[in-house]
mmJSON file of the N, C-alpha and C atoms, coordinates in Angstrom:
{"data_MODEL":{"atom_site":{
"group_PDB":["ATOM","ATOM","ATOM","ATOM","ATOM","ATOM","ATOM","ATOM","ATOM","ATOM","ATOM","ATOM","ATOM","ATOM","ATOM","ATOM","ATOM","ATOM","ATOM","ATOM","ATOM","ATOM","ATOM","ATOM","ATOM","ATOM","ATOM","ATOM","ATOM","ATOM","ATOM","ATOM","ATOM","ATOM","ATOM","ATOM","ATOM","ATOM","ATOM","ATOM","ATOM","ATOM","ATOM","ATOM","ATOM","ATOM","ATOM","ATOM","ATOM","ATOM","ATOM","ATOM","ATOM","ATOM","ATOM","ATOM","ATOM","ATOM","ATOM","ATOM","ATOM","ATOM","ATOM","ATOM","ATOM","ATOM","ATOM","ATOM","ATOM","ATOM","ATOM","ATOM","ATOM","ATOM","ATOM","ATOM","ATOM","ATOM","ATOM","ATOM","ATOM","ATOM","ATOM","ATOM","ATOM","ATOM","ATOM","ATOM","ATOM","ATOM","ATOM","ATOM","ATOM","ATOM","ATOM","ATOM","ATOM","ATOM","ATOM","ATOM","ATOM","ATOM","ATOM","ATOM","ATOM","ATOM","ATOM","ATOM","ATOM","ATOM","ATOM","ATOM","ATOM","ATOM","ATOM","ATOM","ATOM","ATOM","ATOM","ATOM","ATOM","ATOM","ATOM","ATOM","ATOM","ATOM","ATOM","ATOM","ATOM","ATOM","ATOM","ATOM","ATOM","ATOM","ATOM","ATOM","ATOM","ATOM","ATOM","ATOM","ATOM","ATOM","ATOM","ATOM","ATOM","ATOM","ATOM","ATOM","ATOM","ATOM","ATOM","ATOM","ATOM","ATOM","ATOM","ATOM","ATOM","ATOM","ATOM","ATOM","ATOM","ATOM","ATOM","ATOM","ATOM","ATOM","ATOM","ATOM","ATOM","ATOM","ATOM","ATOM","ATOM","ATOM","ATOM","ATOM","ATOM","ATOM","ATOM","ATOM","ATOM","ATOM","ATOM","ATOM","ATOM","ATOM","ATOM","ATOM","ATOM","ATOM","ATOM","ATOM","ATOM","ATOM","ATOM","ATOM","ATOM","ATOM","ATOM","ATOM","ATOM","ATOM","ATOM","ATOM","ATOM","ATOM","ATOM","ATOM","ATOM","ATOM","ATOM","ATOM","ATOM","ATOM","ATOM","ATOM","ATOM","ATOM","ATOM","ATOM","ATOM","ATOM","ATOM","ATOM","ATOM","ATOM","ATOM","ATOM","ATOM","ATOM","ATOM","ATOM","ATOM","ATOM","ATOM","ATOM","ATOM","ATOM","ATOM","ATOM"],
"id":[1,2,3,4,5,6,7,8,9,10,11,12,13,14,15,16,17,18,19,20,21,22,23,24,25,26,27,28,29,30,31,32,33,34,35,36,37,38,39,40,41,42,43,44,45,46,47,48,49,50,51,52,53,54,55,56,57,58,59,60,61,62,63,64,65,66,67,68,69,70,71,72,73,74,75,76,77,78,79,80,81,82,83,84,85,86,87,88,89,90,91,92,93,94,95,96,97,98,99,100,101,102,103,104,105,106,107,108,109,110,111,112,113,114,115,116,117,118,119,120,121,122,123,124,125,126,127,128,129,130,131,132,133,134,135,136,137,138,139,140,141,142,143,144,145,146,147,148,149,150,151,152,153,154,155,156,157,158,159,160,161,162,163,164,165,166,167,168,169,170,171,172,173,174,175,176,177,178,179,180,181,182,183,184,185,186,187,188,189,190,191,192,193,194,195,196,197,198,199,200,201,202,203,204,205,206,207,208,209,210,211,212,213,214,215,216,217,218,219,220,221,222,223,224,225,226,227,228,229,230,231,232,233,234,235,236,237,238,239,240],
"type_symbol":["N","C","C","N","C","C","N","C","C","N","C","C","N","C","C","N","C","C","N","C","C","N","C","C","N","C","C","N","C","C","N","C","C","N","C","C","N","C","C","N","C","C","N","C","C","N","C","C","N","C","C","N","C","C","N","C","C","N","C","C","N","C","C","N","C","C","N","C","C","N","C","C","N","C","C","N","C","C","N","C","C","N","C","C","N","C","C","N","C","C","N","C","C","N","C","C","N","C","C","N","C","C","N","C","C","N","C","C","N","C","C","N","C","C","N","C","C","N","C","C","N","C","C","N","C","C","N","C","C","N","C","C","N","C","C","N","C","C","N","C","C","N","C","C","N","C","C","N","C","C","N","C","C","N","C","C","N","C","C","N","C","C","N","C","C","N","C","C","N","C","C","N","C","C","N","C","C","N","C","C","N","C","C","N","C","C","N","C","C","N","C","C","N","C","C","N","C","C","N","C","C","N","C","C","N","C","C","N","C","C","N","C","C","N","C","C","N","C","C","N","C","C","N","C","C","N","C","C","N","C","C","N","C","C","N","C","C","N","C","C"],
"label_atom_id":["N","CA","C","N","CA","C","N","CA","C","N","CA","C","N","CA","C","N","CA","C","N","CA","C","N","CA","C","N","CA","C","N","CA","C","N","CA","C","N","CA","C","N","CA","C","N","CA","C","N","CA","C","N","CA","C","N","CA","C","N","CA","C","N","CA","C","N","CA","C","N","CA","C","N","CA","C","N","CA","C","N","CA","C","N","CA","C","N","CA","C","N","CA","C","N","CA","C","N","CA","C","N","CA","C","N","CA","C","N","CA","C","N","CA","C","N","CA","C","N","CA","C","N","CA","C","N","CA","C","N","CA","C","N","CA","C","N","CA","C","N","CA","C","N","CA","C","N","CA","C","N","CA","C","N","CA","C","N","CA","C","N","CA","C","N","CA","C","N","CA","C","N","CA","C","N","CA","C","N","CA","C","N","CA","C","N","CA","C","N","CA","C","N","CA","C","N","CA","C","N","CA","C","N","CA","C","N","CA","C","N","CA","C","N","CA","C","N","CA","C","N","CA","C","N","CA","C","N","CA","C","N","CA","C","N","CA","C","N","CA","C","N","CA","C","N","CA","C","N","CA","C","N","CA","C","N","CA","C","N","CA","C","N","CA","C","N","CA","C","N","CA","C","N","CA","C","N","CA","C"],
"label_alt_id":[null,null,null,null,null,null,null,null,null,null,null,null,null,null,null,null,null,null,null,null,null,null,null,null,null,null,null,null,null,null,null,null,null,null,null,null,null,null,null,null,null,null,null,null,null,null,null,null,null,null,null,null,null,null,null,null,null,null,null,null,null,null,null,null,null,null,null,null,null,null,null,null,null,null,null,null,null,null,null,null,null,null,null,null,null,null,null,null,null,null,null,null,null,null,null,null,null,null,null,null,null,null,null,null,null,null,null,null,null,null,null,null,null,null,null,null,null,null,null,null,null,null,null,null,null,null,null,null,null,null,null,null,null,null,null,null,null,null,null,null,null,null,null,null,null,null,null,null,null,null,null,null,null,null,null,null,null,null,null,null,null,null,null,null,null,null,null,null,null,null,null,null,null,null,null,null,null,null,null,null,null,null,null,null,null,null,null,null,null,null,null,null,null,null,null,null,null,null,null,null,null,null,null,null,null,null,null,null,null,null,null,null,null,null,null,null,null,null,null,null,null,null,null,null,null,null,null,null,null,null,null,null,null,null,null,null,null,null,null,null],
"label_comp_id":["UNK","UNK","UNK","UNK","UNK","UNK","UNK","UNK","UNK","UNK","UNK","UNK","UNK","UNK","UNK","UNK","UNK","UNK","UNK","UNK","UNK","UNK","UNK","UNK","UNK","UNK","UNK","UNK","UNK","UNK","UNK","UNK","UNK","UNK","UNK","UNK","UNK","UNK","UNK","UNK","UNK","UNK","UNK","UNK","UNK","UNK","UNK","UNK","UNK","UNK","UNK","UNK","UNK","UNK","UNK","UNK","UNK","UNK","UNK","UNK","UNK","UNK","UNK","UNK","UNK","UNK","UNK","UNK","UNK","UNK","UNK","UNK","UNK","UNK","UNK","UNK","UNK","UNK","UNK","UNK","UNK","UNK","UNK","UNK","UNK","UNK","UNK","UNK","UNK","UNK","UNK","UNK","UNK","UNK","UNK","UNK","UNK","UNK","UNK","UNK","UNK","UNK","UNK","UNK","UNK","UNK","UNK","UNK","UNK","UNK","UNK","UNK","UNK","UNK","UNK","UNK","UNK","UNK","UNK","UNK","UNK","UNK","UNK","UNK","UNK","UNK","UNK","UNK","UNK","UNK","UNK","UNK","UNK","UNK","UNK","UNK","UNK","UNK","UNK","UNK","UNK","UNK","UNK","UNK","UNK","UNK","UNK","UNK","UNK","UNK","UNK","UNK","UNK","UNK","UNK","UNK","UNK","UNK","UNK","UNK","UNK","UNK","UNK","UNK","UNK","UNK","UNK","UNK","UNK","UNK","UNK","UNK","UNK","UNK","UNK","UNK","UNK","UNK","UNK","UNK","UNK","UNK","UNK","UNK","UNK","UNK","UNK","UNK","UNK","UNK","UNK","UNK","UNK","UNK","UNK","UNK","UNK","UNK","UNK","UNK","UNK","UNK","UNK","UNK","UNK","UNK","UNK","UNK","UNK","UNK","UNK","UNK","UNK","UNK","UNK","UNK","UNK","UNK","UNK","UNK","UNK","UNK","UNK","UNK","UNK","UNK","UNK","UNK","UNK","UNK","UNK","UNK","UNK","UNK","UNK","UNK","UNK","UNK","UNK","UNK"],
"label_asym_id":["A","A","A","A","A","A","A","A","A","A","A","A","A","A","A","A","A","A","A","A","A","A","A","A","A","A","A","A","A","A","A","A","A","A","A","A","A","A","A","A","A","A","A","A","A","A","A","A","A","A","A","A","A","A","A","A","A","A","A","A","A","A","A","A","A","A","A","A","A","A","A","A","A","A","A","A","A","A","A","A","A","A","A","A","A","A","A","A","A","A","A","A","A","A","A","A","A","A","A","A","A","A","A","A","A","A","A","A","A","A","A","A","A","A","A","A","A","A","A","A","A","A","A","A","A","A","A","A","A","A","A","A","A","A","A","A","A","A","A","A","A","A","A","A","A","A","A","A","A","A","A","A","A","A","A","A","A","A","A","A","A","A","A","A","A","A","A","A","A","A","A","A","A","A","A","A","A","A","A","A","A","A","A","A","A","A","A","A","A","A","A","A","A","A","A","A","A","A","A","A","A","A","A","A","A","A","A","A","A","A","A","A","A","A","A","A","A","A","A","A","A","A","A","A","A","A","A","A","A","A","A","A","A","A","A","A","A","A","A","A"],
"label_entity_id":["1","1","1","1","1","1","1","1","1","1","1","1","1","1","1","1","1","1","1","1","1","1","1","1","1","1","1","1","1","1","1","1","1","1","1","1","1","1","1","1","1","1","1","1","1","1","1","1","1","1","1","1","1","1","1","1","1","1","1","1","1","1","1","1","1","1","1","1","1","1","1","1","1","1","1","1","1","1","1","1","1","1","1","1","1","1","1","1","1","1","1","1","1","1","1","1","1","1","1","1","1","1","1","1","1","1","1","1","1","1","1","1","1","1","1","1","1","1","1","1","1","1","1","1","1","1","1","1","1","1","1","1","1","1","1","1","1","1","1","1","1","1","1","1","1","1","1","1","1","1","1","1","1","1","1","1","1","1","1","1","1","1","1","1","1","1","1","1","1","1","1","1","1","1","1","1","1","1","1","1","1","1","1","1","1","1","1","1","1","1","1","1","1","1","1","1","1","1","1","1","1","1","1","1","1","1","1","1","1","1","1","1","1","1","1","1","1","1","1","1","1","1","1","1","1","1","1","1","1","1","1","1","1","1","1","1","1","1","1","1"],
"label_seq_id":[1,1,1,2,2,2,3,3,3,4,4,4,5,5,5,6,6,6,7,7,7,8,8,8,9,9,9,10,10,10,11,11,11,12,12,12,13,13,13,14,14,14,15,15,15,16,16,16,17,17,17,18,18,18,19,19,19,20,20,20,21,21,21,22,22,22,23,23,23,24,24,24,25,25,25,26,26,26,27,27,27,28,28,28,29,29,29,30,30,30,31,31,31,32,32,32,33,33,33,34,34,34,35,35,35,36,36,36,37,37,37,38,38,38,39,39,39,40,40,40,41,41,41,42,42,42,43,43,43,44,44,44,45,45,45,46,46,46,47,47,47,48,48,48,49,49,49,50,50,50,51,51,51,52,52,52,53,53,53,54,54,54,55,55,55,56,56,56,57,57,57,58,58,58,59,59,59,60,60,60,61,61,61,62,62,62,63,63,63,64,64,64,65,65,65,66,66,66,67,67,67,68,68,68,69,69,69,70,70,70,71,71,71,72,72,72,73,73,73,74,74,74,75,75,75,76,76,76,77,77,77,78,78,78,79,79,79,80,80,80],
"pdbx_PDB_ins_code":[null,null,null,null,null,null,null,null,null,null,null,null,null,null,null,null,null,null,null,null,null,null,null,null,null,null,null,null,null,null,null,null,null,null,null,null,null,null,null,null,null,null,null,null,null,null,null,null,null,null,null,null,null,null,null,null,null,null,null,null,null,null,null,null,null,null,null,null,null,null,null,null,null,null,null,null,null,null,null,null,null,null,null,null,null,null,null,null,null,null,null,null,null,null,null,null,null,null,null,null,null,null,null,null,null,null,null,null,null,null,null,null,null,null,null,null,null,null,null,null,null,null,null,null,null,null,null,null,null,null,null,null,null,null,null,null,null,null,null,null,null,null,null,null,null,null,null,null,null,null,null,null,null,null,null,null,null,null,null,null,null,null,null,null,null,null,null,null,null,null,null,null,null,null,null,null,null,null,null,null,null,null,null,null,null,null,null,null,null,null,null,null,null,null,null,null,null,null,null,null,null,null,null,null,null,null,null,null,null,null,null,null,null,null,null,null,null,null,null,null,null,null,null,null,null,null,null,null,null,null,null,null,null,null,null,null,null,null,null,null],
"Cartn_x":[145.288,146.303,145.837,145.89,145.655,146.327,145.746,146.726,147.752,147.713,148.579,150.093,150.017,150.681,151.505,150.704,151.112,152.156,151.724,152.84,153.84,153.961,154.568,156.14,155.588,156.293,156.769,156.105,156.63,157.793,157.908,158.9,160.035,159.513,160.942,161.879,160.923,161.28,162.602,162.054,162.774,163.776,163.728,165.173,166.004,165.398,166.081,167.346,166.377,166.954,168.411,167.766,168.878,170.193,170.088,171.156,170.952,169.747,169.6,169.366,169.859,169.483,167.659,167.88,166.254,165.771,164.805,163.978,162.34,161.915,160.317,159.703,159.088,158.291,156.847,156.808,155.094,154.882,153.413,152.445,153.535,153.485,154.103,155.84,156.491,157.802,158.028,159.007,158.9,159.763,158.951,159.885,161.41,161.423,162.738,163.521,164.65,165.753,165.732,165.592,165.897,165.156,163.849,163.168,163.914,162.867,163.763,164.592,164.95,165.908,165.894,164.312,164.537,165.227,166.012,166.156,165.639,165.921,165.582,165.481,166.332,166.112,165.298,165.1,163.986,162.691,162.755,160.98,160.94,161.746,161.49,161.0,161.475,161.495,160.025,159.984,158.847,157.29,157.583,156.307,156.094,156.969,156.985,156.34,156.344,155.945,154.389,154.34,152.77,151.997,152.29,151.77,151.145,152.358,152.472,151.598,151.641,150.111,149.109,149.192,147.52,147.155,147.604,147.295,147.487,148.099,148.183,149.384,149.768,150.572,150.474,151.028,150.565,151.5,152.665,153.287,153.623,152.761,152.294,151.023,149.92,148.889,148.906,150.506,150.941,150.768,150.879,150.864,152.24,152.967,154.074,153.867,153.552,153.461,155.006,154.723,155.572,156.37,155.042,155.274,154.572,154.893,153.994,152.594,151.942,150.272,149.912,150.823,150.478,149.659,150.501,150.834,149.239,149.378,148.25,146.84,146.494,145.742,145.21,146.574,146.202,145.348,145.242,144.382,143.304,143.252,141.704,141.009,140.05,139.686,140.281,141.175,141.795,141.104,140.195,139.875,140.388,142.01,142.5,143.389],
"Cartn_y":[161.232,162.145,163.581,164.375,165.586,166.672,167.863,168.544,169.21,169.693,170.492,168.851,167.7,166.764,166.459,166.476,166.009,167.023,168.712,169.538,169.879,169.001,168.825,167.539,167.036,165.272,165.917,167.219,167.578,168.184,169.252,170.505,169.403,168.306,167.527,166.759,165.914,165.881,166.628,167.808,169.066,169.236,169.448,169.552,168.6,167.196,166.265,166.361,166.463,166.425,167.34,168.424,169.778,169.38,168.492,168.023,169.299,170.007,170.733,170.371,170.535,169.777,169.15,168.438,167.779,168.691,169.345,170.043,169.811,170.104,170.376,171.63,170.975,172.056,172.163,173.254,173.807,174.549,174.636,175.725,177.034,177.613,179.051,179.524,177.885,178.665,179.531,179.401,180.853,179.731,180.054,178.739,179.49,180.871,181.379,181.868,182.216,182.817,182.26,182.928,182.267,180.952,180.795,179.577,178.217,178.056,176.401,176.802,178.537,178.582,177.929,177.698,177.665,178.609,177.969,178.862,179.045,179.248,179.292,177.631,176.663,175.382,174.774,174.9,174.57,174.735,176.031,176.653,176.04,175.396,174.979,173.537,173.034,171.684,171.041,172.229,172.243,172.589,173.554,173.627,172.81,172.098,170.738,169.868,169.298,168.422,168.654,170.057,170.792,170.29,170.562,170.393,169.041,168.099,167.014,165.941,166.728,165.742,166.829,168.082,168.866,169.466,168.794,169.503,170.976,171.813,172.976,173.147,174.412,175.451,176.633,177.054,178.689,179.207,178.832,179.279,179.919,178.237,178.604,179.423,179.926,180.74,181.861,181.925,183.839,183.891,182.943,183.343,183.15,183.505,183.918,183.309,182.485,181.806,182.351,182.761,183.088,182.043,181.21,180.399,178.896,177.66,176.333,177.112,177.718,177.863,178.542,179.441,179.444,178.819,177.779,177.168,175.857,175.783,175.234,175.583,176.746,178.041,177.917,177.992,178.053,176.913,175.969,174.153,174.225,175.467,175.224,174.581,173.643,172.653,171.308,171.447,169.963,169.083,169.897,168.584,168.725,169.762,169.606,168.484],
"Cartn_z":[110.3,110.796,110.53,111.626,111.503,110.69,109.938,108.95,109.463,111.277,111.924,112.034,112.487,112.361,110.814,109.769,108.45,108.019,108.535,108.398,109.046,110.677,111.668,110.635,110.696,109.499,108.784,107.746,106.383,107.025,107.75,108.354,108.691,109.542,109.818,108.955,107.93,106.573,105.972,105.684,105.412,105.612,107.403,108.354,107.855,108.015,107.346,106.7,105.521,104.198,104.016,104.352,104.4,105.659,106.211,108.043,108.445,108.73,109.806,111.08,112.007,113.016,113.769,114.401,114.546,115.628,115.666,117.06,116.918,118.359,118.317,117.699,117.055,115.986,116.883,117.086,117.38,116.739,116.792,115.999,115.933,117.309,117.061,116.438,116.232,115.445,114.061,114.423,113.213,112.205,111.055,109.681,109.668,109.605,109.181,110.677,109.986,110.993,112.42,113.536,114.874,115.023,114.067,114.608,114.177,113.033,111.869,111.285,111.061,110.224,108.929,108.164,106.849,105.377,104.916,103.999,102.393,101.171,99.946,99.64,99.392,99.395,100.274,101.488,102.646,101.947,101.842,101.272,99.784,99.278,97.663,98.247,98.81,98.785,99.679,100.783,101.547,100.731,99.742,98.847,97.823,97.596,96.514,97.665,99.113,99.854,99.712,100.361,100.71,99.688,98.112,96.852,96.72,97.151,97.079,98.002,99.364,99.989,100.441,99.85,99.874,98.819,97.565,96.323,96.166,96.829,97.09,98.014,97.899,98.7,99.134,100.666,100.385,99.332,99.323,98.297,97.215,96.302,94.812,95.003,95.932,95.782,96.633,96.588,97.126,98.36,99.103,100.953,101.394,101.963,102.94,104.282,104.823,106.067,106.865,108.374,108.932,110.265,110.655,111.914,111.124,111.445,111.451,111.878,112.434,112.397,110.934,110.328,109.412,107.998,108.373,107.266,107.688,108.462,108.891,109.116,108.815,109.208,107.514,106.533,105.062,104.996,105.318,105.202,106.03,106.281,107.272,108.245,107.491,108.443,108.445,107.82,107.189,106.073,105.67,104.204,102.919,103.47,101.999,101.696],
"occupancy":[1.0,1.0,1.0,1.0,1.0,1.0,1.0,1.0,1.0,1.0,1.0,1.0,1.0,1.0,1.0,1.0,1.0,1.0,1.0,1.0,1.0,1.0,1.0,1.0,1.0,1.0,1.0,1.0,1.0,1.0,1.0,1.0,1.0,1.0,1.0,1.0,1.0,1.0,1.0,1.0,1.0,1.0,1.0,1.0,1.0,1.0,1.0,1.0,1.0,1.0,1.0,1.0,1.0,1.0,1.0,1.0,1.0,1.0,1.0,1.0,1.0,1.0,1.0,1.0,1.0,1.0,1.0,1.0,1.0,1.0,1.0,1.0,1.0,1.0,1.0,1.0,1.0,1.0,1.0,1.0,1.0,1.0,1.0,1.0,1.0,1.0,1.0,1.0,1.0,1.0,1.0,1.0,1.0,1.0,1.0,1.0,1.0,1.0,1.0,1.0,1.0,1.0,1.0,1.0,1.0,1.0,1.0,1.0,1.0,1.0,1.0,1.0,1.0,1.0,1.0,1.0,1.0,1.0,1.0,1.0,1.0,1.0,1.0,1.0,1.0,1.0,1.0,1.0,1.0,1.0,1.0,1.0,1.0,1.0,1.0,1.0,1.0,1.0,1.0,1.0,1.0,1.0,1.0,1.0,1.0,1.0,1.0,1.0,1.0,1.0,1.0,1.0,1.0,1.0,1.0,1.0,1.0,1.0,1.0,1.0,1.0,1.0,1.0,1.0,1.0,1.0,1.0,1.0,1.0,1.0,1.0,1.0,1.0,1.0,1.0,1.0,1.0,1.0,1.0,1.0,1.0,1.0,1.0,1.0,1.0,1.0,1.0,1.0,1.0,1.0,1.0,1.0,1.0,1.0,1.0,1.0,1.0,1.0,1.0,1.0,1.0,1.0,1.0,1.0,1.0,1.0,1.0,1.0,1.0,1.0,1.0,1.0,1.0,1.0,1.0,1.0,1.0,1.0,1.0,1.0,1.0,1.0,1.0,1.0,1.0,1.0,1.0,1.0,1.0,1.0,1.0,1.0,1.0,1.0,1.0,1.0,1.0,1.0,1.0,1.0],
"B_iso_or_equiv":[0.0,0.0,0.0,0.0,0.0,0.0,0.0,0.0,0.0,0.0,0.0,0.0,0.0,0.0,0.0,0.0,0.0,0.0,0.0,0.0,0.0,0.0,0.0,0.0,0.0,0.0,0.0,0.0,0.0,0.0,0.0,0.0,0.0,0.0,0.0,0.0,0.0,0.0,0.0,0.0,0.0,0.0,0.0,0.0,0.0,0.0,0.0,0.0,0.0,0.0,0.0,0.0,0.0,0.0,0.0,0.0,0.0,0.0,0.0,0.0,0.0,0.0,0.0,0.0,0.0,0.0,0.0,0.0,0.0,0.0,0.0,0.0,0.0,0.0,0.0,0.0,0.0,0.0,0.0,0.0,0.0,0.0,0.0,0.0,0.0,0.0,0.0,0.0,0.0,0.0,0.0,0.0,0.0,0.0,0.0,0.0,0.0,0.0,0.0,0.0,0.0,0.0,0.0,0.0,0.0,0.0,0.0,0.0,0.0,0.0,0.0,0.0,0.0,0.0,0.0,0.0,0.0,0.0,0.0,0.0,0.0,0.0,0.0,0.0,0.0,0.0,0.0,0.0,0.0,0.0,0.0,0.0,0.0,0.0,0.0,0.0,0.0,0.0,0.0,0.0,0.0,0.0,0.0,0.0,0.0,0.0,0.0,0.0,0.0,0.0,0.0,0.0,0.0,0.0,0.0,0.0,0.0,0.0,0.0,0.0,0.0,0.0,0.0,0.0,0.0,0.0,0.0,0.0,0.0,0.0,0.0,0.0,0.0,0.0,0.0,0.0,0.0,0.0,0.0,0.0,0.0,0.0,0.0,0.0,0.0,0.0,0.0,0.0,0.0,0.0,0.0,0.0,0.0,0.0,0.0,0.0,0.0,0.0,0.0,0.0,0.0,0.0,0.0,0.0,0.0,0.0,0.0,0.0,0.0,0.0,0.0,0.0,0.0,0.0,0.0,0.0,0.0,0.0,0.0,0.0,0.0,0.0,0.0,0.0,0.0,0.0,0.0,0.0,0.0,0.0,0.0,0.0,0.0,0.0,0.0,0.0,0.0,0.0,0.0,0.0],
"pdbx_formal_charge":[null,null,null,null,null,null,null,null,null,null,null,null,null,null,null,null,null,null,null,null,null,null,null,null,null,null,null,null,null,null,null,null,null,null,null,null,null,null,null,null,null,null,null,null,null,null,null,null,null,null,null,null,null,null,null,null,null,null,null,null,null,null,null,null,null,null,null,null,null,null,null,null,null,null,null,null,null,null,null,null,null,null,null,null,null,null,null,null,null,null,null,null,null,null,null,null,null,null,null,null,null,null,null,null,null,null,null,null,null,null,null,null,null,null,null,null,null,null,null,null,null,null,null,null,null,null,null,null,null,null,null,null,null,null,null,null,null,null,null,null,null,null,null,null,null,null,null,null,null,null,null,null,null,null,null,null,null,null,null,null,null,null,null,null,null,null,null,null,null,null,null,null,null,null,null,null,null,null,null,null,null,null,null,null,null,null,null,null,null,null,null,null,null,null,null,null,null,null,null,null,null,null,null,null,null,null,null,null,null,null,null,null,null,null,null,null,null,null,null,null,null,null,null,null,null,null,null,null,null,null,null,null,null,null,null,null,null,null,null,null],
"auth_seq_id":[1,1,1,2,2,2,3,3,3,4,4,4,5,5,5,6,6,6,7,7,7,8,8,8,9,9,9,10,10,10,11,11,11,12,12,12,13,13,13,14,14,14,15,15,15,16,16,16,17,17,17,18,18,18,19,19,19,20,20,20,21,21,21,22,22,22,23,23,23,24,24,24,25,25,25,26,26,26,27,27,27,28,28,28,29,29,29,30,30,30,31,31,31,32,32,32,33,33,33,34,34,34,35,35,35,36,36,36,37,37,37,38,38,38,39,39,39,40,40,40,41,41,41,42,42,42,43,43,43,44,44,44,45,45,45,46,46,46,47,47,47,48,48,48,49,49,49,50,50,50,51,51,51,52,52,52,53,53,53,54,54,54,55,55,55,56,56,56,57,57,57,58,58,58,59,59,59,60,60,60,61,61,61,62,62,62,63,63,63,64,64,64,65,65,65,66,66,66,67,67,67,68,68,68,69,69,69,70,70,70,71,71,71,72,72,72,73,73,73,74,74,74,75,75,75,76,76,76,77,77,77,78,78,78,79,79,79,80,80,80],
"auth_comp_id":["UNK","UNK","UNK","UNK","UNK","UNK","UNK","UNK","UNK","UNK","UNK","UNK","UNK","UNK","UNK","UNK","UNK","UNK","UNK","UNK","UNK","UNK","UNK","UNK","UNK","UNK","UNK","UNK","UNK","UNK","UNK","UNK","UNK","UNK","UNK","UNK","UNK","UNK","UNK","UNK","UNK","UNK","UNK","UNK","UNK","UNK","UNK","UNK","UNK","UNK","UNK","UNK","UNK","UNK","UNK","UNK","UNK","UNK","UNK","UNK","UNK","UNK","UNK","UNK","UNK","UNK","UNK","UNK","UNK","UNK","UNK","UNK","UNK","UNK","UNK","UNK","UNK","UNK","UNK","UNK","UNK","UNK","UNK","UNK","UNK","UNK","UNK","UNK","UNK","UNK","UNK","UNK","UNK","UNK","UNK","UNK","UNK","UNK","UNK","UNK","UNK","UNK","UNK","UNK","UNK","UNK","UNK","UNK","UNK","UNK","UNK","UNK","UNK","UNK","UNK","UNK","UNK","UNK","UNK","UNK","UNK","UNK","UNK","UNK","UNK","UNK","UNK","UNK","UNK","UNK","UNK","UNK","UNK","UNK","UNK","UNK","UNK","UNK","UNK","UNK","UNK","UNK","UNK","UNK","UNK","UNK","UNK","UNK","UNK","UNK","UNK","UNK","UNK","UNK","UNK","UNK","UNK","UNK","UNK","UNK","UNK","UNK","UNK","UNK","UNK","UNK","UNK","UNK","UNK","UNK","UNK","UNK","UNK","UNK","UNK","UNK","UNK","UNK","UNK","UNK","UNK","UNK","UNK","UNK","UNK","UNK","UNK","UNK","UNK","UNK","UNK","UNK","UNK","UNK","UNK","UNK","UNK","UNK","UNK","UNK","UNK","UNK","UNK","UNK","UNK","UNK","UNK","UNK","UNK","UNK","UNK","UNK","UNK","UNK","UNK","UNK","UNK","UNK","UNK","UNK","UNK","UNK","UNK","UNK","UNK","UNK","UNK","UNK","UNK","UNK","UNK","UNK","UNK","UNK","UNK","UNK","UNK","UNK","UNK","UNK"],
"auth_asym_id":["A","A","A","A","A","A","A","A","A","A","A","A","A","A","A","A","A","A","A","A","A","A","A","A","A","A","A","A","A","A","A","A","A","A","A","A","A","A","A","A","A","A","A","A","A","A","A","A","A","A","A","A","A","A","A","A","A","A","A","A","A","A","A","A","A","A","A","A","A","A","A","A","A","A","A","A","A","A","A","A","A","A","A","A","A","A","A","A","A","A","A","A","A","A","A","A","A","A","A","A","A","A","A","A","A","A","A","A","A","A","A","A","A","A","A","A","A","A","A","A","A","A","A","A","A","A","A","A","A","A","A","A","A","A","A","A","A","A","A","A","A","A","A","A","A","A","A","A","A","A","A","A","A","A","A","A","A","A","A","A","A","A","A","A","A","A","A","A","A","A","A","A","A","A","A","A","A","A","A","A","A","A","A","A","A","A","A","A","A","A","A","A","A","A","A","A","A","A","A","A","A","A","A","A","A","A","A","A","A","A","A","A","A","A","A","A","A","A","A","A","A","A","A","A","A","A","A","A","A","A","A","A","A","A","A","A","A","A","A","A"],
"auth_atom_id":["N","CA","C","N","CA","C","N","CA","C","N","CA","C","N","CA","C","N","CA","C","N","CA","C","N","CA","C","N","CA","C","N","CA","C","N","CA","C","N","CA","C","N","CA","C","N","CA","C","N","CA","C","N","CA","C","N","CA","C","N","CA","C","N","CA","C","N","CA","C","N","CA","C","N","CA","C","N","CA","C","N","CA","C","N","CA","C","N","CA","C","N","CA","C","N","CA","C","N","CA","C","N","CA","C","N","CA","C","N","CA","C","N","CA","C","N","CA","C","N","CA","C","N","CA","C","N","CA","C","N","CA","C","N","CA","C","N","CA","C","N","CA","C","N","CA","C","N","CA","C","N","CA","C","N","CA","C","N","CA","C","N","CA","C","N","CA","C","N","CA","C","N","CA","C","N","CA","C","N","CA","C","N","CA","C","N","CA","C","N","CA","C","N","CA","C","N","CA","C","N","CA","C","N","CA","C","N","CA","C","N","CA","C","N","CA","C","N","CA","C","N","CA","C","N","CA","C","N","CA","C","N","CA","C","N","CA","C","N","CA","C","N","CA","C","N","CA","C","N","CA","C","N","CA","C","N","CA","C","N","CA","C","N","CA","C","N","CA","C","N","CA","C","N","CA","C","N","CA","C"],
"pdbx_PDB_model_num":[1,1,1,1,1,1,1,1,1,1,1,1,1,1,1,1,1,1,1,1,1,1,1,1,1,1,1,1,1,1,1,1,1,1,1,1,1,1,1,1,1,1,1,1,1,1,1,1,1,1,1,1,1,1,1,1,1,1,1,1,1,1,1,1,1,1,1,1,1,1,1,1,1,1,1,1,1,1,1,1,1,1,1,1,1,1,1,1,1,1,1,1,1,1,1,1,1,1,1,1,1,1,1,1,1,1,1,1,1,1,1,1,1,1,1,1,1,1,1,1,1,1,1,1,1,1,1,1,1,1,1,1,1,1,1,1,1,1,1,1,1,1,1,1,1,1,1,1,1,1,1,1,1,1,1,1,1,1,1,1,1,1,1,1,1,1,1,1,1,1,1,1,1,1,1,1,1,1,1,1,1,1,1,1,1,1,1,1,1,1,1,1,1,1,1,1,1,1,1,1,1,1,1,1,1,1,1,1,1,1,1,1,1,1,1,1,1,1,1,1,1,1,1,1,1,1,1,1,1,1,1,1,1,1,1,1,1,1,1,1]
}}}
């Protein structure tokens, strides 16, 4: 599974969890406000996931991701 997919699963996860409603996530949404509308619990729970299947976060190593490419962009080529 690809790393842009695994963080595609995590974001919905998320929504999940929180009963935010279910939508298509692409590369270019925006995590906050008009997009997924994540909030403070979203981004906690979402960097506990990240941690959790890429040993890492932008998070915990000070990146601010604005859209899903972000966040995917932080993992590079995918061999994290």
């Amino acid at each position: 599974m690809s790393v842009e997919q695994k963080v595609i699963d995590i974001l919905q996860l998320v929504l999940k969890h929180q009963d935010k409603p279910a939508q298509e996530i692409t590369l270019g949404i925006p995590l906050y406000g008009e997009g997924l509308g994540l909030d403070s619990l979203c981004v906690a729970e979402l960097s506990a996931l990240l941690e959790k299947t890429f040993k890492k976060d932008p998070y915990t190593e000070g990146v601010l991701p604005e859209t899903v490419a972000d966040i995917v962009a932080f993992y590079g080529d995918g061999s994290a």
